[in-house]
KOLMI-149731 format. One record per atom (N, C-alpha, C): residue number from 1; x, y, z; residue in one letter. Coordinates in Angstrom, 3 decimals, always signed. Layout:
@seq=NUM | X=X | Y=Y | Z=Z | type=A
...
This chain:
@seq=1 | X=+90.861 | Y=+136.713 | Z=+135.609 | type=X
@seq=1 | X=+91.409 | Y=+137.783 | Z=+136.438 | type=X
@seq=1 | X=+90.300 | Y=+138.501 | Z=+137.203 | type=X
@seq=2 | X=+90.870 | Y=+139.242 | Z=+138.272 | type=X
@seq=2 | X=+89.543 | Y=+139.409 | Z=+139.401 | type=X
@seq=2 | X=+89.090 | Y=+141.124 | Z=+138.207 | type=X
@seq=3 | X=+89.557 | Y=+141.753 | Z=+137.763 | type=X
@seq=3 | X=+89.213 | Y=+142.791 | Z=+137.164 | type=X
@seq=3 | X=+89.885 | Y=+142.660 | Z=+135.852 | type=X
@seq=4 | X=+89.367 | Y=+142.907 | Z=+134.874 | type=X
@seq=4 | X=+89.747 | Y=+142.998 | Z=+133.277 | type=X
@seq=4 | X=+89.016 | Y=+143.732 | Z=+132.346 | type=X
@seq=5 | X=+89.740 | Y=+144.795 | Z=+131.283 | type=X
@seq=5 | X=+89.266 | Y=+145.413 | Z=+130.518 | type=X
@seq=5 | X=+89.852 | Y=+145.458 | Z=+129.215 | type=X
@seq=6 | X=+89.265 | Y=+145.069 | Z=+127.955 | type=X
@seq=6 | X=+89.964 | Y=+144.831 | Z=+126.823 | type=X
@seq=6 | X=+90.945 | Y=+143.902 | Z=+127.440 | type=X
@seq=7 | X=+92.476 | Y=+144.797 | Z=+126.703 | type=X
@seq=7 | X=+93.483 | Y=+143.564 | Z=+127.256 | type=X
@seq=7 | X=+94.230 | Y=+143.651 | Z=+128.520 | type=X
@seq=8 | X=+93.330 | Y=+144.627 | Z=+129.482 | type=X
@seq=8 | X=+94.298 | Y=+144.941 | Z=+130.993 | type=X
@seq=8 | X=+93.634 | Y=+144.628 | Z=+131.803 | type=X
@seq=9 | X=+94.735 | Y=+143.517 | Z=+132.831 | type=X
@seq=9 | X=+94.296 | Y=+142.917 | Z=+134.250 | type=X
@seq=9 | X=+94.637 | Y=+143.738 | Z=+135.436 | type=X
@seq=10 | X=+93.958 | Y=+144.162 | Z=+136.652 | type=X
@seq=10 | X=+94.170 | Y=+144.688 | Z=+137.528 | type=X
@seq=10 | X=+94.478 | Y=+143.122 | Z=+138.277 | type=X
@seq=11 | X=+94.958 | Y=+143.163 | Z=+139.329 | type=X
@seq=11 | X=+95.141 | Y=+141.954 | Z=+140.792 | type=X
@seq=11 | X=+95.289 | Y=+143.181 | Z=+141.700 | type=X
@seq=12 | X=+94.186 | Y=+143.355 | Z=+142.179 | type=X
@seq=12 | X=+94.359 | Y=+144.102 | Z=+143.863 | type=X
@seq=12 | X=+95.659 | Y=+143.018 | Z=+145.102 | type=X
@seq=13 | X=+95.652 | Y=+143.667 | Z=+145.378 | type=X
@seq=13 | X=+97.027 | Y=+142.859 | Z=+146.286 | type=X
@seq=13 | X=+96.541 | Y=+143.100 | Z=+147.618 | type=X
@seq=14 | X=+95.461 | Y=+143.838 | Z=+148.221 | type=X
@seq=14 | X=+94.913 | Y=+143.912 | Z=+149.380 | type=X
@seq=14 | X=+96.193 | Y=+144.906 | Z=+150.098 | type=X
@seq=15 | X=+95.950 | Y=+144.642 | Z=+151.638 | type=X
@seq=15 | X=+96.741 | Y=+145.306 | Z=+152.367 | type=X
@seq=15 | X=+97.687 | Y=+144.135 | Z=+152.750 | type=X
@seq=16 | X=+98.781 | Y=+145.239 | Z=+153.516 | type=X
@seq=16 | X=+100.066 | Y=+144.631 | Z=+153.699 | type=X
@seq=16 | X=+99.615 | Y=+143.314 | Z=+155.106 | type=X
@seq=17 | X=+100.027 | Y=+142.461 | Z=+155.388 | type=X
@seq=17 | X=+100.160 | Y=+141.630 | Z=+156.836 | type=X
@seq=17 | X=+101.466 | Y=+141.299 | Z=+157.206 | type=X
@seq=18 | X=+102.200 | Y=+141.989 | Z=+157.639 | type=X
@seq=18 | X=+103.659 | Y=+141.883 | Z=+158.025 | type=X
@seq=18 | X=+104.613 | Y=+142.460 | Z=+157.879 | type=X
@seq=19 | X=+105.896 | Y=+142.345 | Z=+157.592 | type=X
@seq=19 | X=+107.246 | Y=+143.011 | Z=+157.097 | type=X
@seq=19 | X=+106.818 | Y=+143.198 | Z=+155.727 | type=X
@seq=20 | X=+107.237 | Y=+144.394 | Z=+155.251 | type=X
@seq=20 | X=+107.474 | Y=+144.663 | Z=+153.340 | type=X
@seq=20 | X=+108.483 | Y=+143.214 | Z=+152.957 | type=X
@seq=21 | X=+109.648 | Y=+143.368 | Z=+153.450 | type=X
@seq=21 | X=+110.809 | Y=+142.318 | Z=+153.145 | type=X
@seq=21 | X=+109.953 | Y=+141.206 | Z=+153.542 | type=X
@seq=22 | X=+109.077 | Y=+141.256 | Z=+154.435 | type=X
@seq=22 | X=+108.601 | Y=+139.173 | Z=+154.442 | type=X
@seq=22 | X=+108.269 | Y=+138.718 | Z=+153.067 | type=X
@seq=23 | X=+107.349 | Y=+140.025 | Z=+152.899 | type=X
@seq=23 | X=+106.184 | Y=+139.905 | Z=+151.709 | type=X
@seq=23 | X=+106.869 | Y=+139.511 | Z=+149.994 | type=X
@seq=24 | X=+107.574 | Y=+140.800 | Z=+150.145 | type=X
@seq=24 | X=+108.517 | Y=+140.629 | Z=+149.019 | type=X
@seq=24 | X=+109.469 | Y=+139.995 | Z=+148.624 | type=X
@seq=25 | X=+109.953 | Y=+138.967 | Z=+149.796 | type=X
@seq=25 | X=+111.456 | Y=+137.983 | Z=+149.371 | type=X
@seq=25 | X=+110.534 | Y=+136.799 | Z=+149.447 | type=X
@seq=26 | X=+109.350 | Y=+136.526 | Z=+149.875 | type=X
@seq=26 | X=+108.712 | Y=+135.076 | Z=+149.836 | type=X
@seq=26 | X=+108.570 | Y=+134.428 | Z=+148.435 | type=X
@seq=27 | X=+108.591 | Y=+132.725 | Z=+148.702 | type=X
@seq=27 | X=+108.460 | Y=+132.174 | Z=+147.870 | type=X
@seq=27 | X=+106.763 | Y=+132.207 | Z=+147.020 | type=X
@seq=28 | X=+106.556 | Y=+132.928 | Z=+147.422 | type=X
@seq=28 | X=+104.946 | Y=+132.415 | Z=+146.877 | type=X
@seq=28 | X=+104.811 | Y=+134.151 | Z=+146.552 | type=X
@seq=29 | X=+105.276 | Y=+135.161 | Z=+146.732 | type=X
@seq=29 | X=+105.575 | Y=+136.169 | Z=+145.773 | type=X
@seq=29 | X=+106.138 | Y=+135.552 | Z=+144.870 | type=X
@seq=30 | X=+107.496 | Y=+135.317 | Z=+144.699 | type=X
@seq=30 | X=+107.851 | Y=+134.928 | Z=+143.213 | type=X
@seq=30 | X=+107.084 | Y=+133.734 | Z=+142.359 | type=X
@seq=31 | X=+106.340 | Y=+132.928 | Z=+143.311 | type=X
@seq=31 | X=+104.774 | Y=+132.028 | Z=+142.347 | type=X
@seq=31 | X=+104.552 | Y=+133.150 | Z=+141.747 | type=X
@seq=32 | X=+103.816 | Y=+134.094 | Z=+142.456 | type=X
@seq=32 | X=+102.763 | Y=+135.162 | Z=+141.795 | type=X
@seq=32 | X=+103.393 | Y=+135.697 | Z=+140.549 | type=X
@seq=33 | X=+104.722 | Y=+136.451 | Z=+141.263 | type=X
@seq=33 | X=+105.157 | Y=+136.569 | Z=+139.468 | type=X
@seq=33 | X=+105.851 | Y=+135.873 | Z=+138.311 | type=X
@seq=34 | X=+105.941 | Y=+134.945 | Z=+138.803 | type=X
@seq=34 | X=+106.093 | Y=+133.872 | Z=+137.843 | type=X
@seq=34 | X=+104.832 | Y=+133.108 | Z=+136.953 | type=X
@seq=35 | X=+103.592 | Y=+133.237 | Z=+137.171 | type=X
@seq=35 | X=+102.333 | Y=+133.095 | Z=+136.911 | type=X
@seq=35 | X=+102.146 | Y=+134.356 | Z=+136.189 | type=X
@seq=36 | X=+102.483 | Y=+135.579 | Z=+136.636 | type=X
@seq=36 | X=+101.989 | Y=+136.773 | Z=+135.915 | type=X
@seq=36 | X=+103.451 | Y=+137.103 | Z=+134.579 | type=X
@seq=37 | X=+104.922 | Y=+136.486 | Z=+134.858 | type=X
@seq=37 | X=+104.883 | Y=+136.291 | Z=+132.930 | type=X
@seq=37 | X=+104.560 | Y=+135.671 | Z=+132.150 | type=X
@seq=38 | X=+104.105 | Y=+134.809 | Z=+132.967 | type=X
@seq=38 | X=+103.798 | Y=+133.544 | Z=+132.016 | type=X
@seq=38 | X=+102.543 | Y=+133.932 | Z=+131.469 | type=X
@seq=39 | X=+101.691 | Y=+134.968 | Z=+131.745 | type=X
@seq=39 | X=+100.447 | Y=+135.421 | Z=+130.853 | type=X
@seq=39 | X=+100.435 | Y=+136.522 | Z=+130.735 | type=X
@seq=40 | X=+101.255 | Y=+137.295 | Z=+131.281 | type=X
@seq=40 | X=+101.165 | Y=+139.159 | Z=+130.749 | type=X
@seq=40 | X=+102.433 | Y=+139.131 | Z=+129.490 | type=X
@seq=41 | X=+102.407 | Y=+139.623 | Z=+128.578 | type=X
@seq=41 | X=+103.538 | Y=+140.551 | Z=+128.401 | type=X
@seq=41 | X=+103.875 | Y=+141.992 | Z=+129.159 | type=X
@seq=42 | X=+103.461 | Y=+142.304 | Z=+129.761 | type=X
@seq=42 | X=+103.883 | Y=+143.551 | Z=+130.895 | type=X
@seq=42 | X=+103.461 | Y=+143.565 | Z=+132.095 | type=X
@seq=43 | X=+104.052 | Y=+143.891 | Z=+133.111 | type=X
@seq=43 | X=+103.992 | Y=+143.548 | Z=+134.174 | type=X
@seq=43 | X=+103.448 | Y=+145.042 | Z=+135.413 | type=X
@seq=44 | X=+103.341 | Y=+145.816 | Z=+136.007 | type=X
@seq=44 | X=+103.577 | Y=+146.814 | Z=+136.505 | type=X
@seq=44 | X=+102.819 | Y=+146.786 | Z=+137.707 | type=X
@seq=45 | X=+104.078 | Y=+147.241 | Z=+138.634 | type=X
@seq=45 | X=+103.672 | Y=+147.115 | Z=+140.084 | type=X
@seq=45 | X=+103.737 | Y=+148.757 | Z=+140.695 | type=X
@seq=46 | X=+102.446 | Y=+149.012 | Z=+141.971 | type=X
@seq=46 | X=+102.568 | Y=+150.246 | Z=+141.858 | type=X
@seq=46 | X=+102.355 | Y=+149.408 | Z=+143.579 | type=X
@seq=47 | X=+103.185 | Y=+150.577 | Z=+144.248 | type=X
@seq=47 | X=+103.412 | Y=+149.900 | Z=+145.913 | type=X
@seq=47 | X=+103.649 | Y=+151.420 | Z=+146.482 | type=X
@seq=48 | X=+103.395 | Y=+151.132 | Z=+147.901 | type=X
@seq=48 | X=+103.410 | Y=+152.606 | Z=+148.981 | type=X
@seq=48 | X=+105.052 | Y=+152.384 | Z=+148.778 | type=X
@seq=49 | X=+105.049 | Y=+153.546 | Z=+149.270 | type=X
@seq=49 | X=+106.516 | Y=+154.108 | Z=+149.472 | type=X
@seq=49 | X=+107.212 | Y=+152.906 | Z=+150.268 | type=X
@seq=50 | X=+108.846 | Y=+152.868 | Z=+149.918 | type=X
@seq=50 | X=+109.329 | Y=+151.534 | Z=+150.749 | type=X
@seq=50 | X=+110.396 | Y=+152.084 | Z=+151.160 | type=X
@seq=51 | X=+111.035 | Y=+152.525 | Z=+152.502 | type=X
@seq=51 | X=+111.960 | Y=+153.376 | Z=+153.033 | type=X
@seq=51 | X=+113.034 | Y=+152.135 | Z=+153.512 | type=X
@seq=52 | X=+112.747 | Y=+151.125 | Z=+153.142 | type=X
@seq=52 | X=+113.876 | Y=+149.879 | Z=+153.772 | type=X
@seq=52 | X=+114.300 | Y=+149.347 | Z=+152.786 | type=X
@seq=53 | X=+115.679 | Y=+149.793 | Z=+152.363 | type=X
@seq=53 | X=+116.562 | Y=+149.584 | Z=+151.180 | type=X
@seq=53 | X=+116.532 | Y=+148.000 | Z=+150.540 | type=X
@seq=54 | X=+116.366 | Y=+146.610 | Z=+151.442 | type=X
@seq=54 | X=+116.081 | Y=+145.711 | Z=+151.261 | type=X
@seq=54 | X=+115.121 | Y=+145.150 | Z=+150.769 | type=X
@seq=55 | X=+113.862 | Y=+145.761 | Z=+151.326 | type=X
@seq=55 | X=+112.620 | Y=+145.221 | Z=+150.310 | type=X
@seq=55 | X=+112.964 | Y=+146.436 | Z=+149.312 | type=X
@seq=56 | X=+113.307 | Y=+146.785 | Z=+148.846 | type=X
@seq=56 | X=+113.089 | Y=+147.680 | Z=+147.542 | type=X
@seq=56 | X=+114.080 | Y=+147.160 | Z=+146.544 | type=X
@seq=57 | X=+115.005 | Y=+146.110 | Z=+147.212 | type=X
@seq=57 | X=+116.540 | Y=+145.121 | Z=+146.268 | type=X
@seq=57 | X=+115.178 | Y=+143.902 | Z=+146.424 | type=X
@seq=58 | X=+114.809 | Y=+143.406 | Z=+147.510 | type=X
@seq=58 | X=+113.783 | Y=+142.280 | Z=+146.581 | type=X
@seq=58 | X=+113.214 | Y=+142.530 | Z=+145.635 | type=X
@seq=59 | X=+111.911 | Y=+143.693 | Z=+145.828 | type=X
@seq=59 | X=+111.379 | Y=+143.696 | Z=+144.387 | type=X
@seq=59 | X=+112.234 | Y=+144.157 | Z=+143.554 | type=X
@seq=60 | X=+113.367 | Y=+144.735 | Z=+143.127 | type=X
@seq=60 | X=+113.728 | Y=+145.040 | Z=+141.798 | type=X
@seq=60 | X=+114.325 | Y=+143.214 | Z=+141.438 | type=X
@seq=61 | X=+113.690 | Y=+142.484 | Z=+142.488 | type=X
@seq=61 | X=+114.775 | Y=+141.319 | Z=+141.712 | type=X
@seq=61 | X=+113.441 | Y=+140.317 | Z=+141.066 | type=X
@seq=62 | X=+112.154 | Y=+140.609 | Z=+140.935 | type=X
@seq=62 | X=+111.062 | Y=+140.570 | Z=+140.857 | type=X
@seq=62 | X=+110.561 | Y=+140.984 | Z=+139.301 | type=X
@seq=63 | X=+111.228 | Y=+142.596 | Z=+139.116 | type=X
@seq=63 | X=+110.251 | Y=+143.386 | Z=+138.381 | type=X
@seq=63 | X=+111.835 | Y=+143.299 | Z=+137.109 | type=X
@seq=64 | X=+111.488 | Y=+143.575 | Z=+135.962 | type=X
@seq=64 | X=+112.093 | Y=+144.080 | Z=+135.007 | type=X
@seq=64 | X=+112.838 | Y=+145.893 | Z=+135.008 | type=X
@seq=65 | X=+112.000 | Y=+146.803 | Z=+136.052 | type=X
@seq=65 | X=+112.618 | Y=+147.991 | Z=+135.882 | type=X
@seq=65 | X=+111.676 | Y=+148.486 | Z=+137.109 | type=X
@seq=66 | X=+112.302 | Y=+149.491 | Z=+137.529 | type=X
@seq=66 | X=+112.145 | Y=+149.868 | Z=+139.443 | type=X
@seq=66 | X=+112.396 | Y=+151.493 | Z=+139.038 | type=X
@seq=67 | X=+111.472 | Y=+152.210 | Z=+139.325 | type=X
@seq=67 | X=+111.403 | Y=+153.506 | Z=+139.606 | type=X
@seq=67 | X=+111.116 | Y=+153.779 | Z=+140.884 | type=X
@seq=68 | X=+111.812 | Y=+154.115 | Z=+141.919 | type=X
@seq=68 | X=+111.876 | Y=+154.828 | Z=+143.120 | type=X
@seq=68 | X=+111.563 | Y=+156.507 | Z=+143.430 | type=X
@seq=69 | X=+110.591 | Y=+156.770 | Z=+144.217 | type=X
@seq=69 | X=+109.697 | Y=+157.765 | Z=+144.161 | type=X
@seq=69 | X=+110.218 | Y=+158.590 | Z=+145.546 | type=X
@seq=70 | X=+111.095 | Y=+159.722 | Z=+145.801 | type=X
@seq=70 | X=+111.162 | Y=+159.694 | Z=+147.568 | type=X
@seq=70 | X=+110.657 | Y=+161.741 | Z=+147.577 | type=X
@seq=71 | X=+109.694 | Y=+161.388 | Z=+148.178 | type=X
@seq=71 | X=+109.504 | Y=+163.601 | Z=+148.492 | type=X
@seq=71 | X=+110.966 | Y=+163.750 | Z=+148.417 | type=X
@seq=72 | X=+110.832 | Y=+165.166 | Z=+148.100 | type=X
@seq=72 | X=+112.428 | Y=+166.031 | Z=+148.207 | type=X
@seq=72 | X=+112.709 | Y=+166.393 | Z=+149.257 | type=X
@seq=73 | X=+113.862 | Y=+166.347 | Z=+149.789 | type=X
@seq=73 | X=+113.939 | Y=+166.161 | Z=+151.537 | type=X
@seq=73 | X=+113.973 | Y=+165.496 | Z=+152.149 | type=X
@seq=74 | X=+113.245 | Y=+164.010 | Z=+151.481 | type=X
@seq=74 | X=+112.950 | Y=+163.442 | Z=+152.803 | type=X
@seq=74 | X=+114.136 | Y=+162.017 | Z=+152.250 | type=X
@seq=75 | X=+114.921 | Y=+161.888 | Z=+151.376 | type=X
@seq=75 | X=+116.406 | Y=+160.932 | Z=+151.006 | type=X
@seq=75 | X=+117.378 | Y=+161.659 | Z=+151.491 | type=X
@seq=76 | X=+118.111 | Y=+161.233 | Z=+152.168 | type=X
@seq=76 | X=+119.571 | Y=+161.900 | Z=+151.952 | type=X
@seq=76 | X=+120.127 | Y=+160.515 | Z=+151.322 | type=X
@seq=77 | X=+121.125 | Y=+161.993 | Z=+150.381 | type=X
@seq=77 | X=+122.568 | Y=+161.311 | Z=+149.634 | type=X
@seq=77 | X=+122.443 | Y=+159.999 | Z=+149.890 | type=X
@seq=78 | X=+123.388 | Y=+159.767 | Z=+151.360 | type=X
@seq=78 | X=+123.982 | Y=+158.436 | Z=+150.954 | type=X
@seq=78 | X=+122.682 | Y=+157.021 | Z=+151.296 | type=X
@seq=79 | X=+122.052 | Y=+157.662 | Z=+151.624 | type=X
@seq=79 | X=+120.458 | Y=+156.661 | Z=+152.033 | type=X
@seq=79 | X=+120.779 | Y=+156.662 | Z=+150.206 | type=X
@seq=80 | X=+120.247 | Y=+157.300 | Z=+149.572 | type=X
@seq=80 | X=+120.251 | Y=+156.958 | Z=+148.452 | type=X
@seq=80 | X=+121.332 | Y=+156.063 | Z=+147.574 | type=X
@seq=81 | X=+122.555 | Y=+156.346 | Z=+148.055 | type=X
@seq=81 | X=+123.478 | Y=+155.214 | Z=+147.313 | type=X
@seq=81 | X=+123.366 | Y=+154.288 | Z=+147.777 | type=X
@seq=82 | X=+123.072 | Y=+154.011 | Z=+148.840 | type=X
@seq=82 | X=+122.761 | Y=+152.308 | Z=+149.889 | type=X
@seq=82 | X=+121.431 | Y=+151.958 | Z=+148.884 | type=X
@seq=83 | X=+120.587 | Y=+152.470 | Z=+148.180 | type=X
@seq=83 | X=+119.638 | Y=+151.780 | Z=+147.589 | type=X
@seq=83 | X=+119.894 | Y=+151.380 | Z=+146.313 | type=X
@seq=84 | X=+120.923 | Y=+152.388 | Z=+145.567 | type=X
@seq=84 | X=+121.105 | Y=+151.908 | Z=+144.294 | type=X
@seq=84 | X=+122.135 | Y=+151.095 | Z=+144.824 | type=X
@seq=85 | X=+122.950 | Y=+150.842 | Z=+145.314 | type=X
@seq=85 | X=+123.864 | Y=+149.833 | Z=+145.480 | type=X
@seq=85 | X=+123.203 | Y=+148.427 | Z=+145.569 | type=X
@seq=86 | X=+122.012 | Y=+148.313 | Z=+146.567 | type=X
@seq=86 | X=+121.216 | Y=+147.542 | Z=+146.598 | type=X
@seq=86 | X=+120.513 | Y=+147.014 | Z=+145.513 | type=X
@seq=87 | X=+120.445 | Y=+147.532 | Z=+144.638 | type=X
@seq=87 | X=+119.469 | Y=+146.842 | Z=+143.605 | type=X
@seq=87 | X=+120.207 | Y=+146.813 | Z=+142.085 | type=X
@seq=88 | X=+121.750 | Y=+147.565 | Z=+142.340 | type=X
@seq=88 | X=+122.734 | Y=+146.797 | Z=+141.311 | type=X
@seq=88 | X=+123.716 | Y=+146.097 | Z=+141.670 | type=X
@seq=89 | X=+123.118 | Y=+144.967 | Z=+142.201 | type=X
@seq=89 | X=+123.956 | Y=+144.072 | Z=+142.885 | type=X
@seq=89 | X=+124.118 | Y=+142.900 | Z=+141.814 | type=X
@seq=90 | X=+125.504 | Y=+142.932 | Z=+141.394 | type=X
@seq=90 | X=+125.954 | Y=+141.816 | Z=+140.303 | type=X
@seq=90 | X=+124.890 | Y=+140.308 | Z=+140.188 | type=X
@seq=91 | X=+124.555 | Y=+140.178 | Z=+139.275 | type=X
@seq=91 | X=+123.514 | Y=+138.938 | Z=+138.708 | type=X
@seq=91 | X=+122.155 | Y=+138.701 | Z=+139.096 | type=X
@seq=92 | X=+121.975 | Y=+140.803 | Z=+139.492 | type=X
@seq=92 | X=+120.540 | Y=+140.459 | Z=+139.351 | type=X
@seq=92 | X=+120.314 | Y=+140.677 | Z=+137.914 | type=X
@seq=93 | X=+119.088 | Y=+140.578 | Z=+137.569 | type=X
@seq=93 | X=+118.235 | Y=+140.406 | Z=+136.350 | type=X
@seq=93 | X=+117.550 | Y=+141.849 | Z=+135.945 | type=X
């Protein structure tokens, strides 16, 4: 691993090159995390803010559990049900 201490791996992920949604629905994202259960038992992704309800339903289809972070003020309501709707969408994981 490019950084390791005792038993924790950092992977810098660099900066973004494109759409959030390119990045996050690609096949070679899900390589990456498919490589990272297969040797972590825990996983944890920490990402800039994602204001496009779609990449934020890719990665929860990615991660085991999705905490969404938004300043106060700056969600309305139903922006907010369009996201949880999004990411409890029947047979995800």
């Amino acid at each position: 691993p490019p950084f390791a201490a005792g038993c924790v791996s950092l992977l810098p992920a660099g900066a973004l090159d494109g759409s959030l949604w390119d990045t996050l629905s690609s096949s070679a994202m899900r390589d990456v995390f498919r490589r990272l259960r297969r040797d972590s038992d825990l996983i944890l992704v920490a990402c800039p803010p994602a204001s496009e309800a779609d990449a934020v339903a890719a990665l929860a289809d990615l991660v085991d559990g999705l905490v969404v972070v938004a300043r106060l003020g700056s969600l309305r309501w139903d922006d907010a049900a369009a996201l949880r709707s999004s990411i409890d969408k029947p047979g995800r994981n």
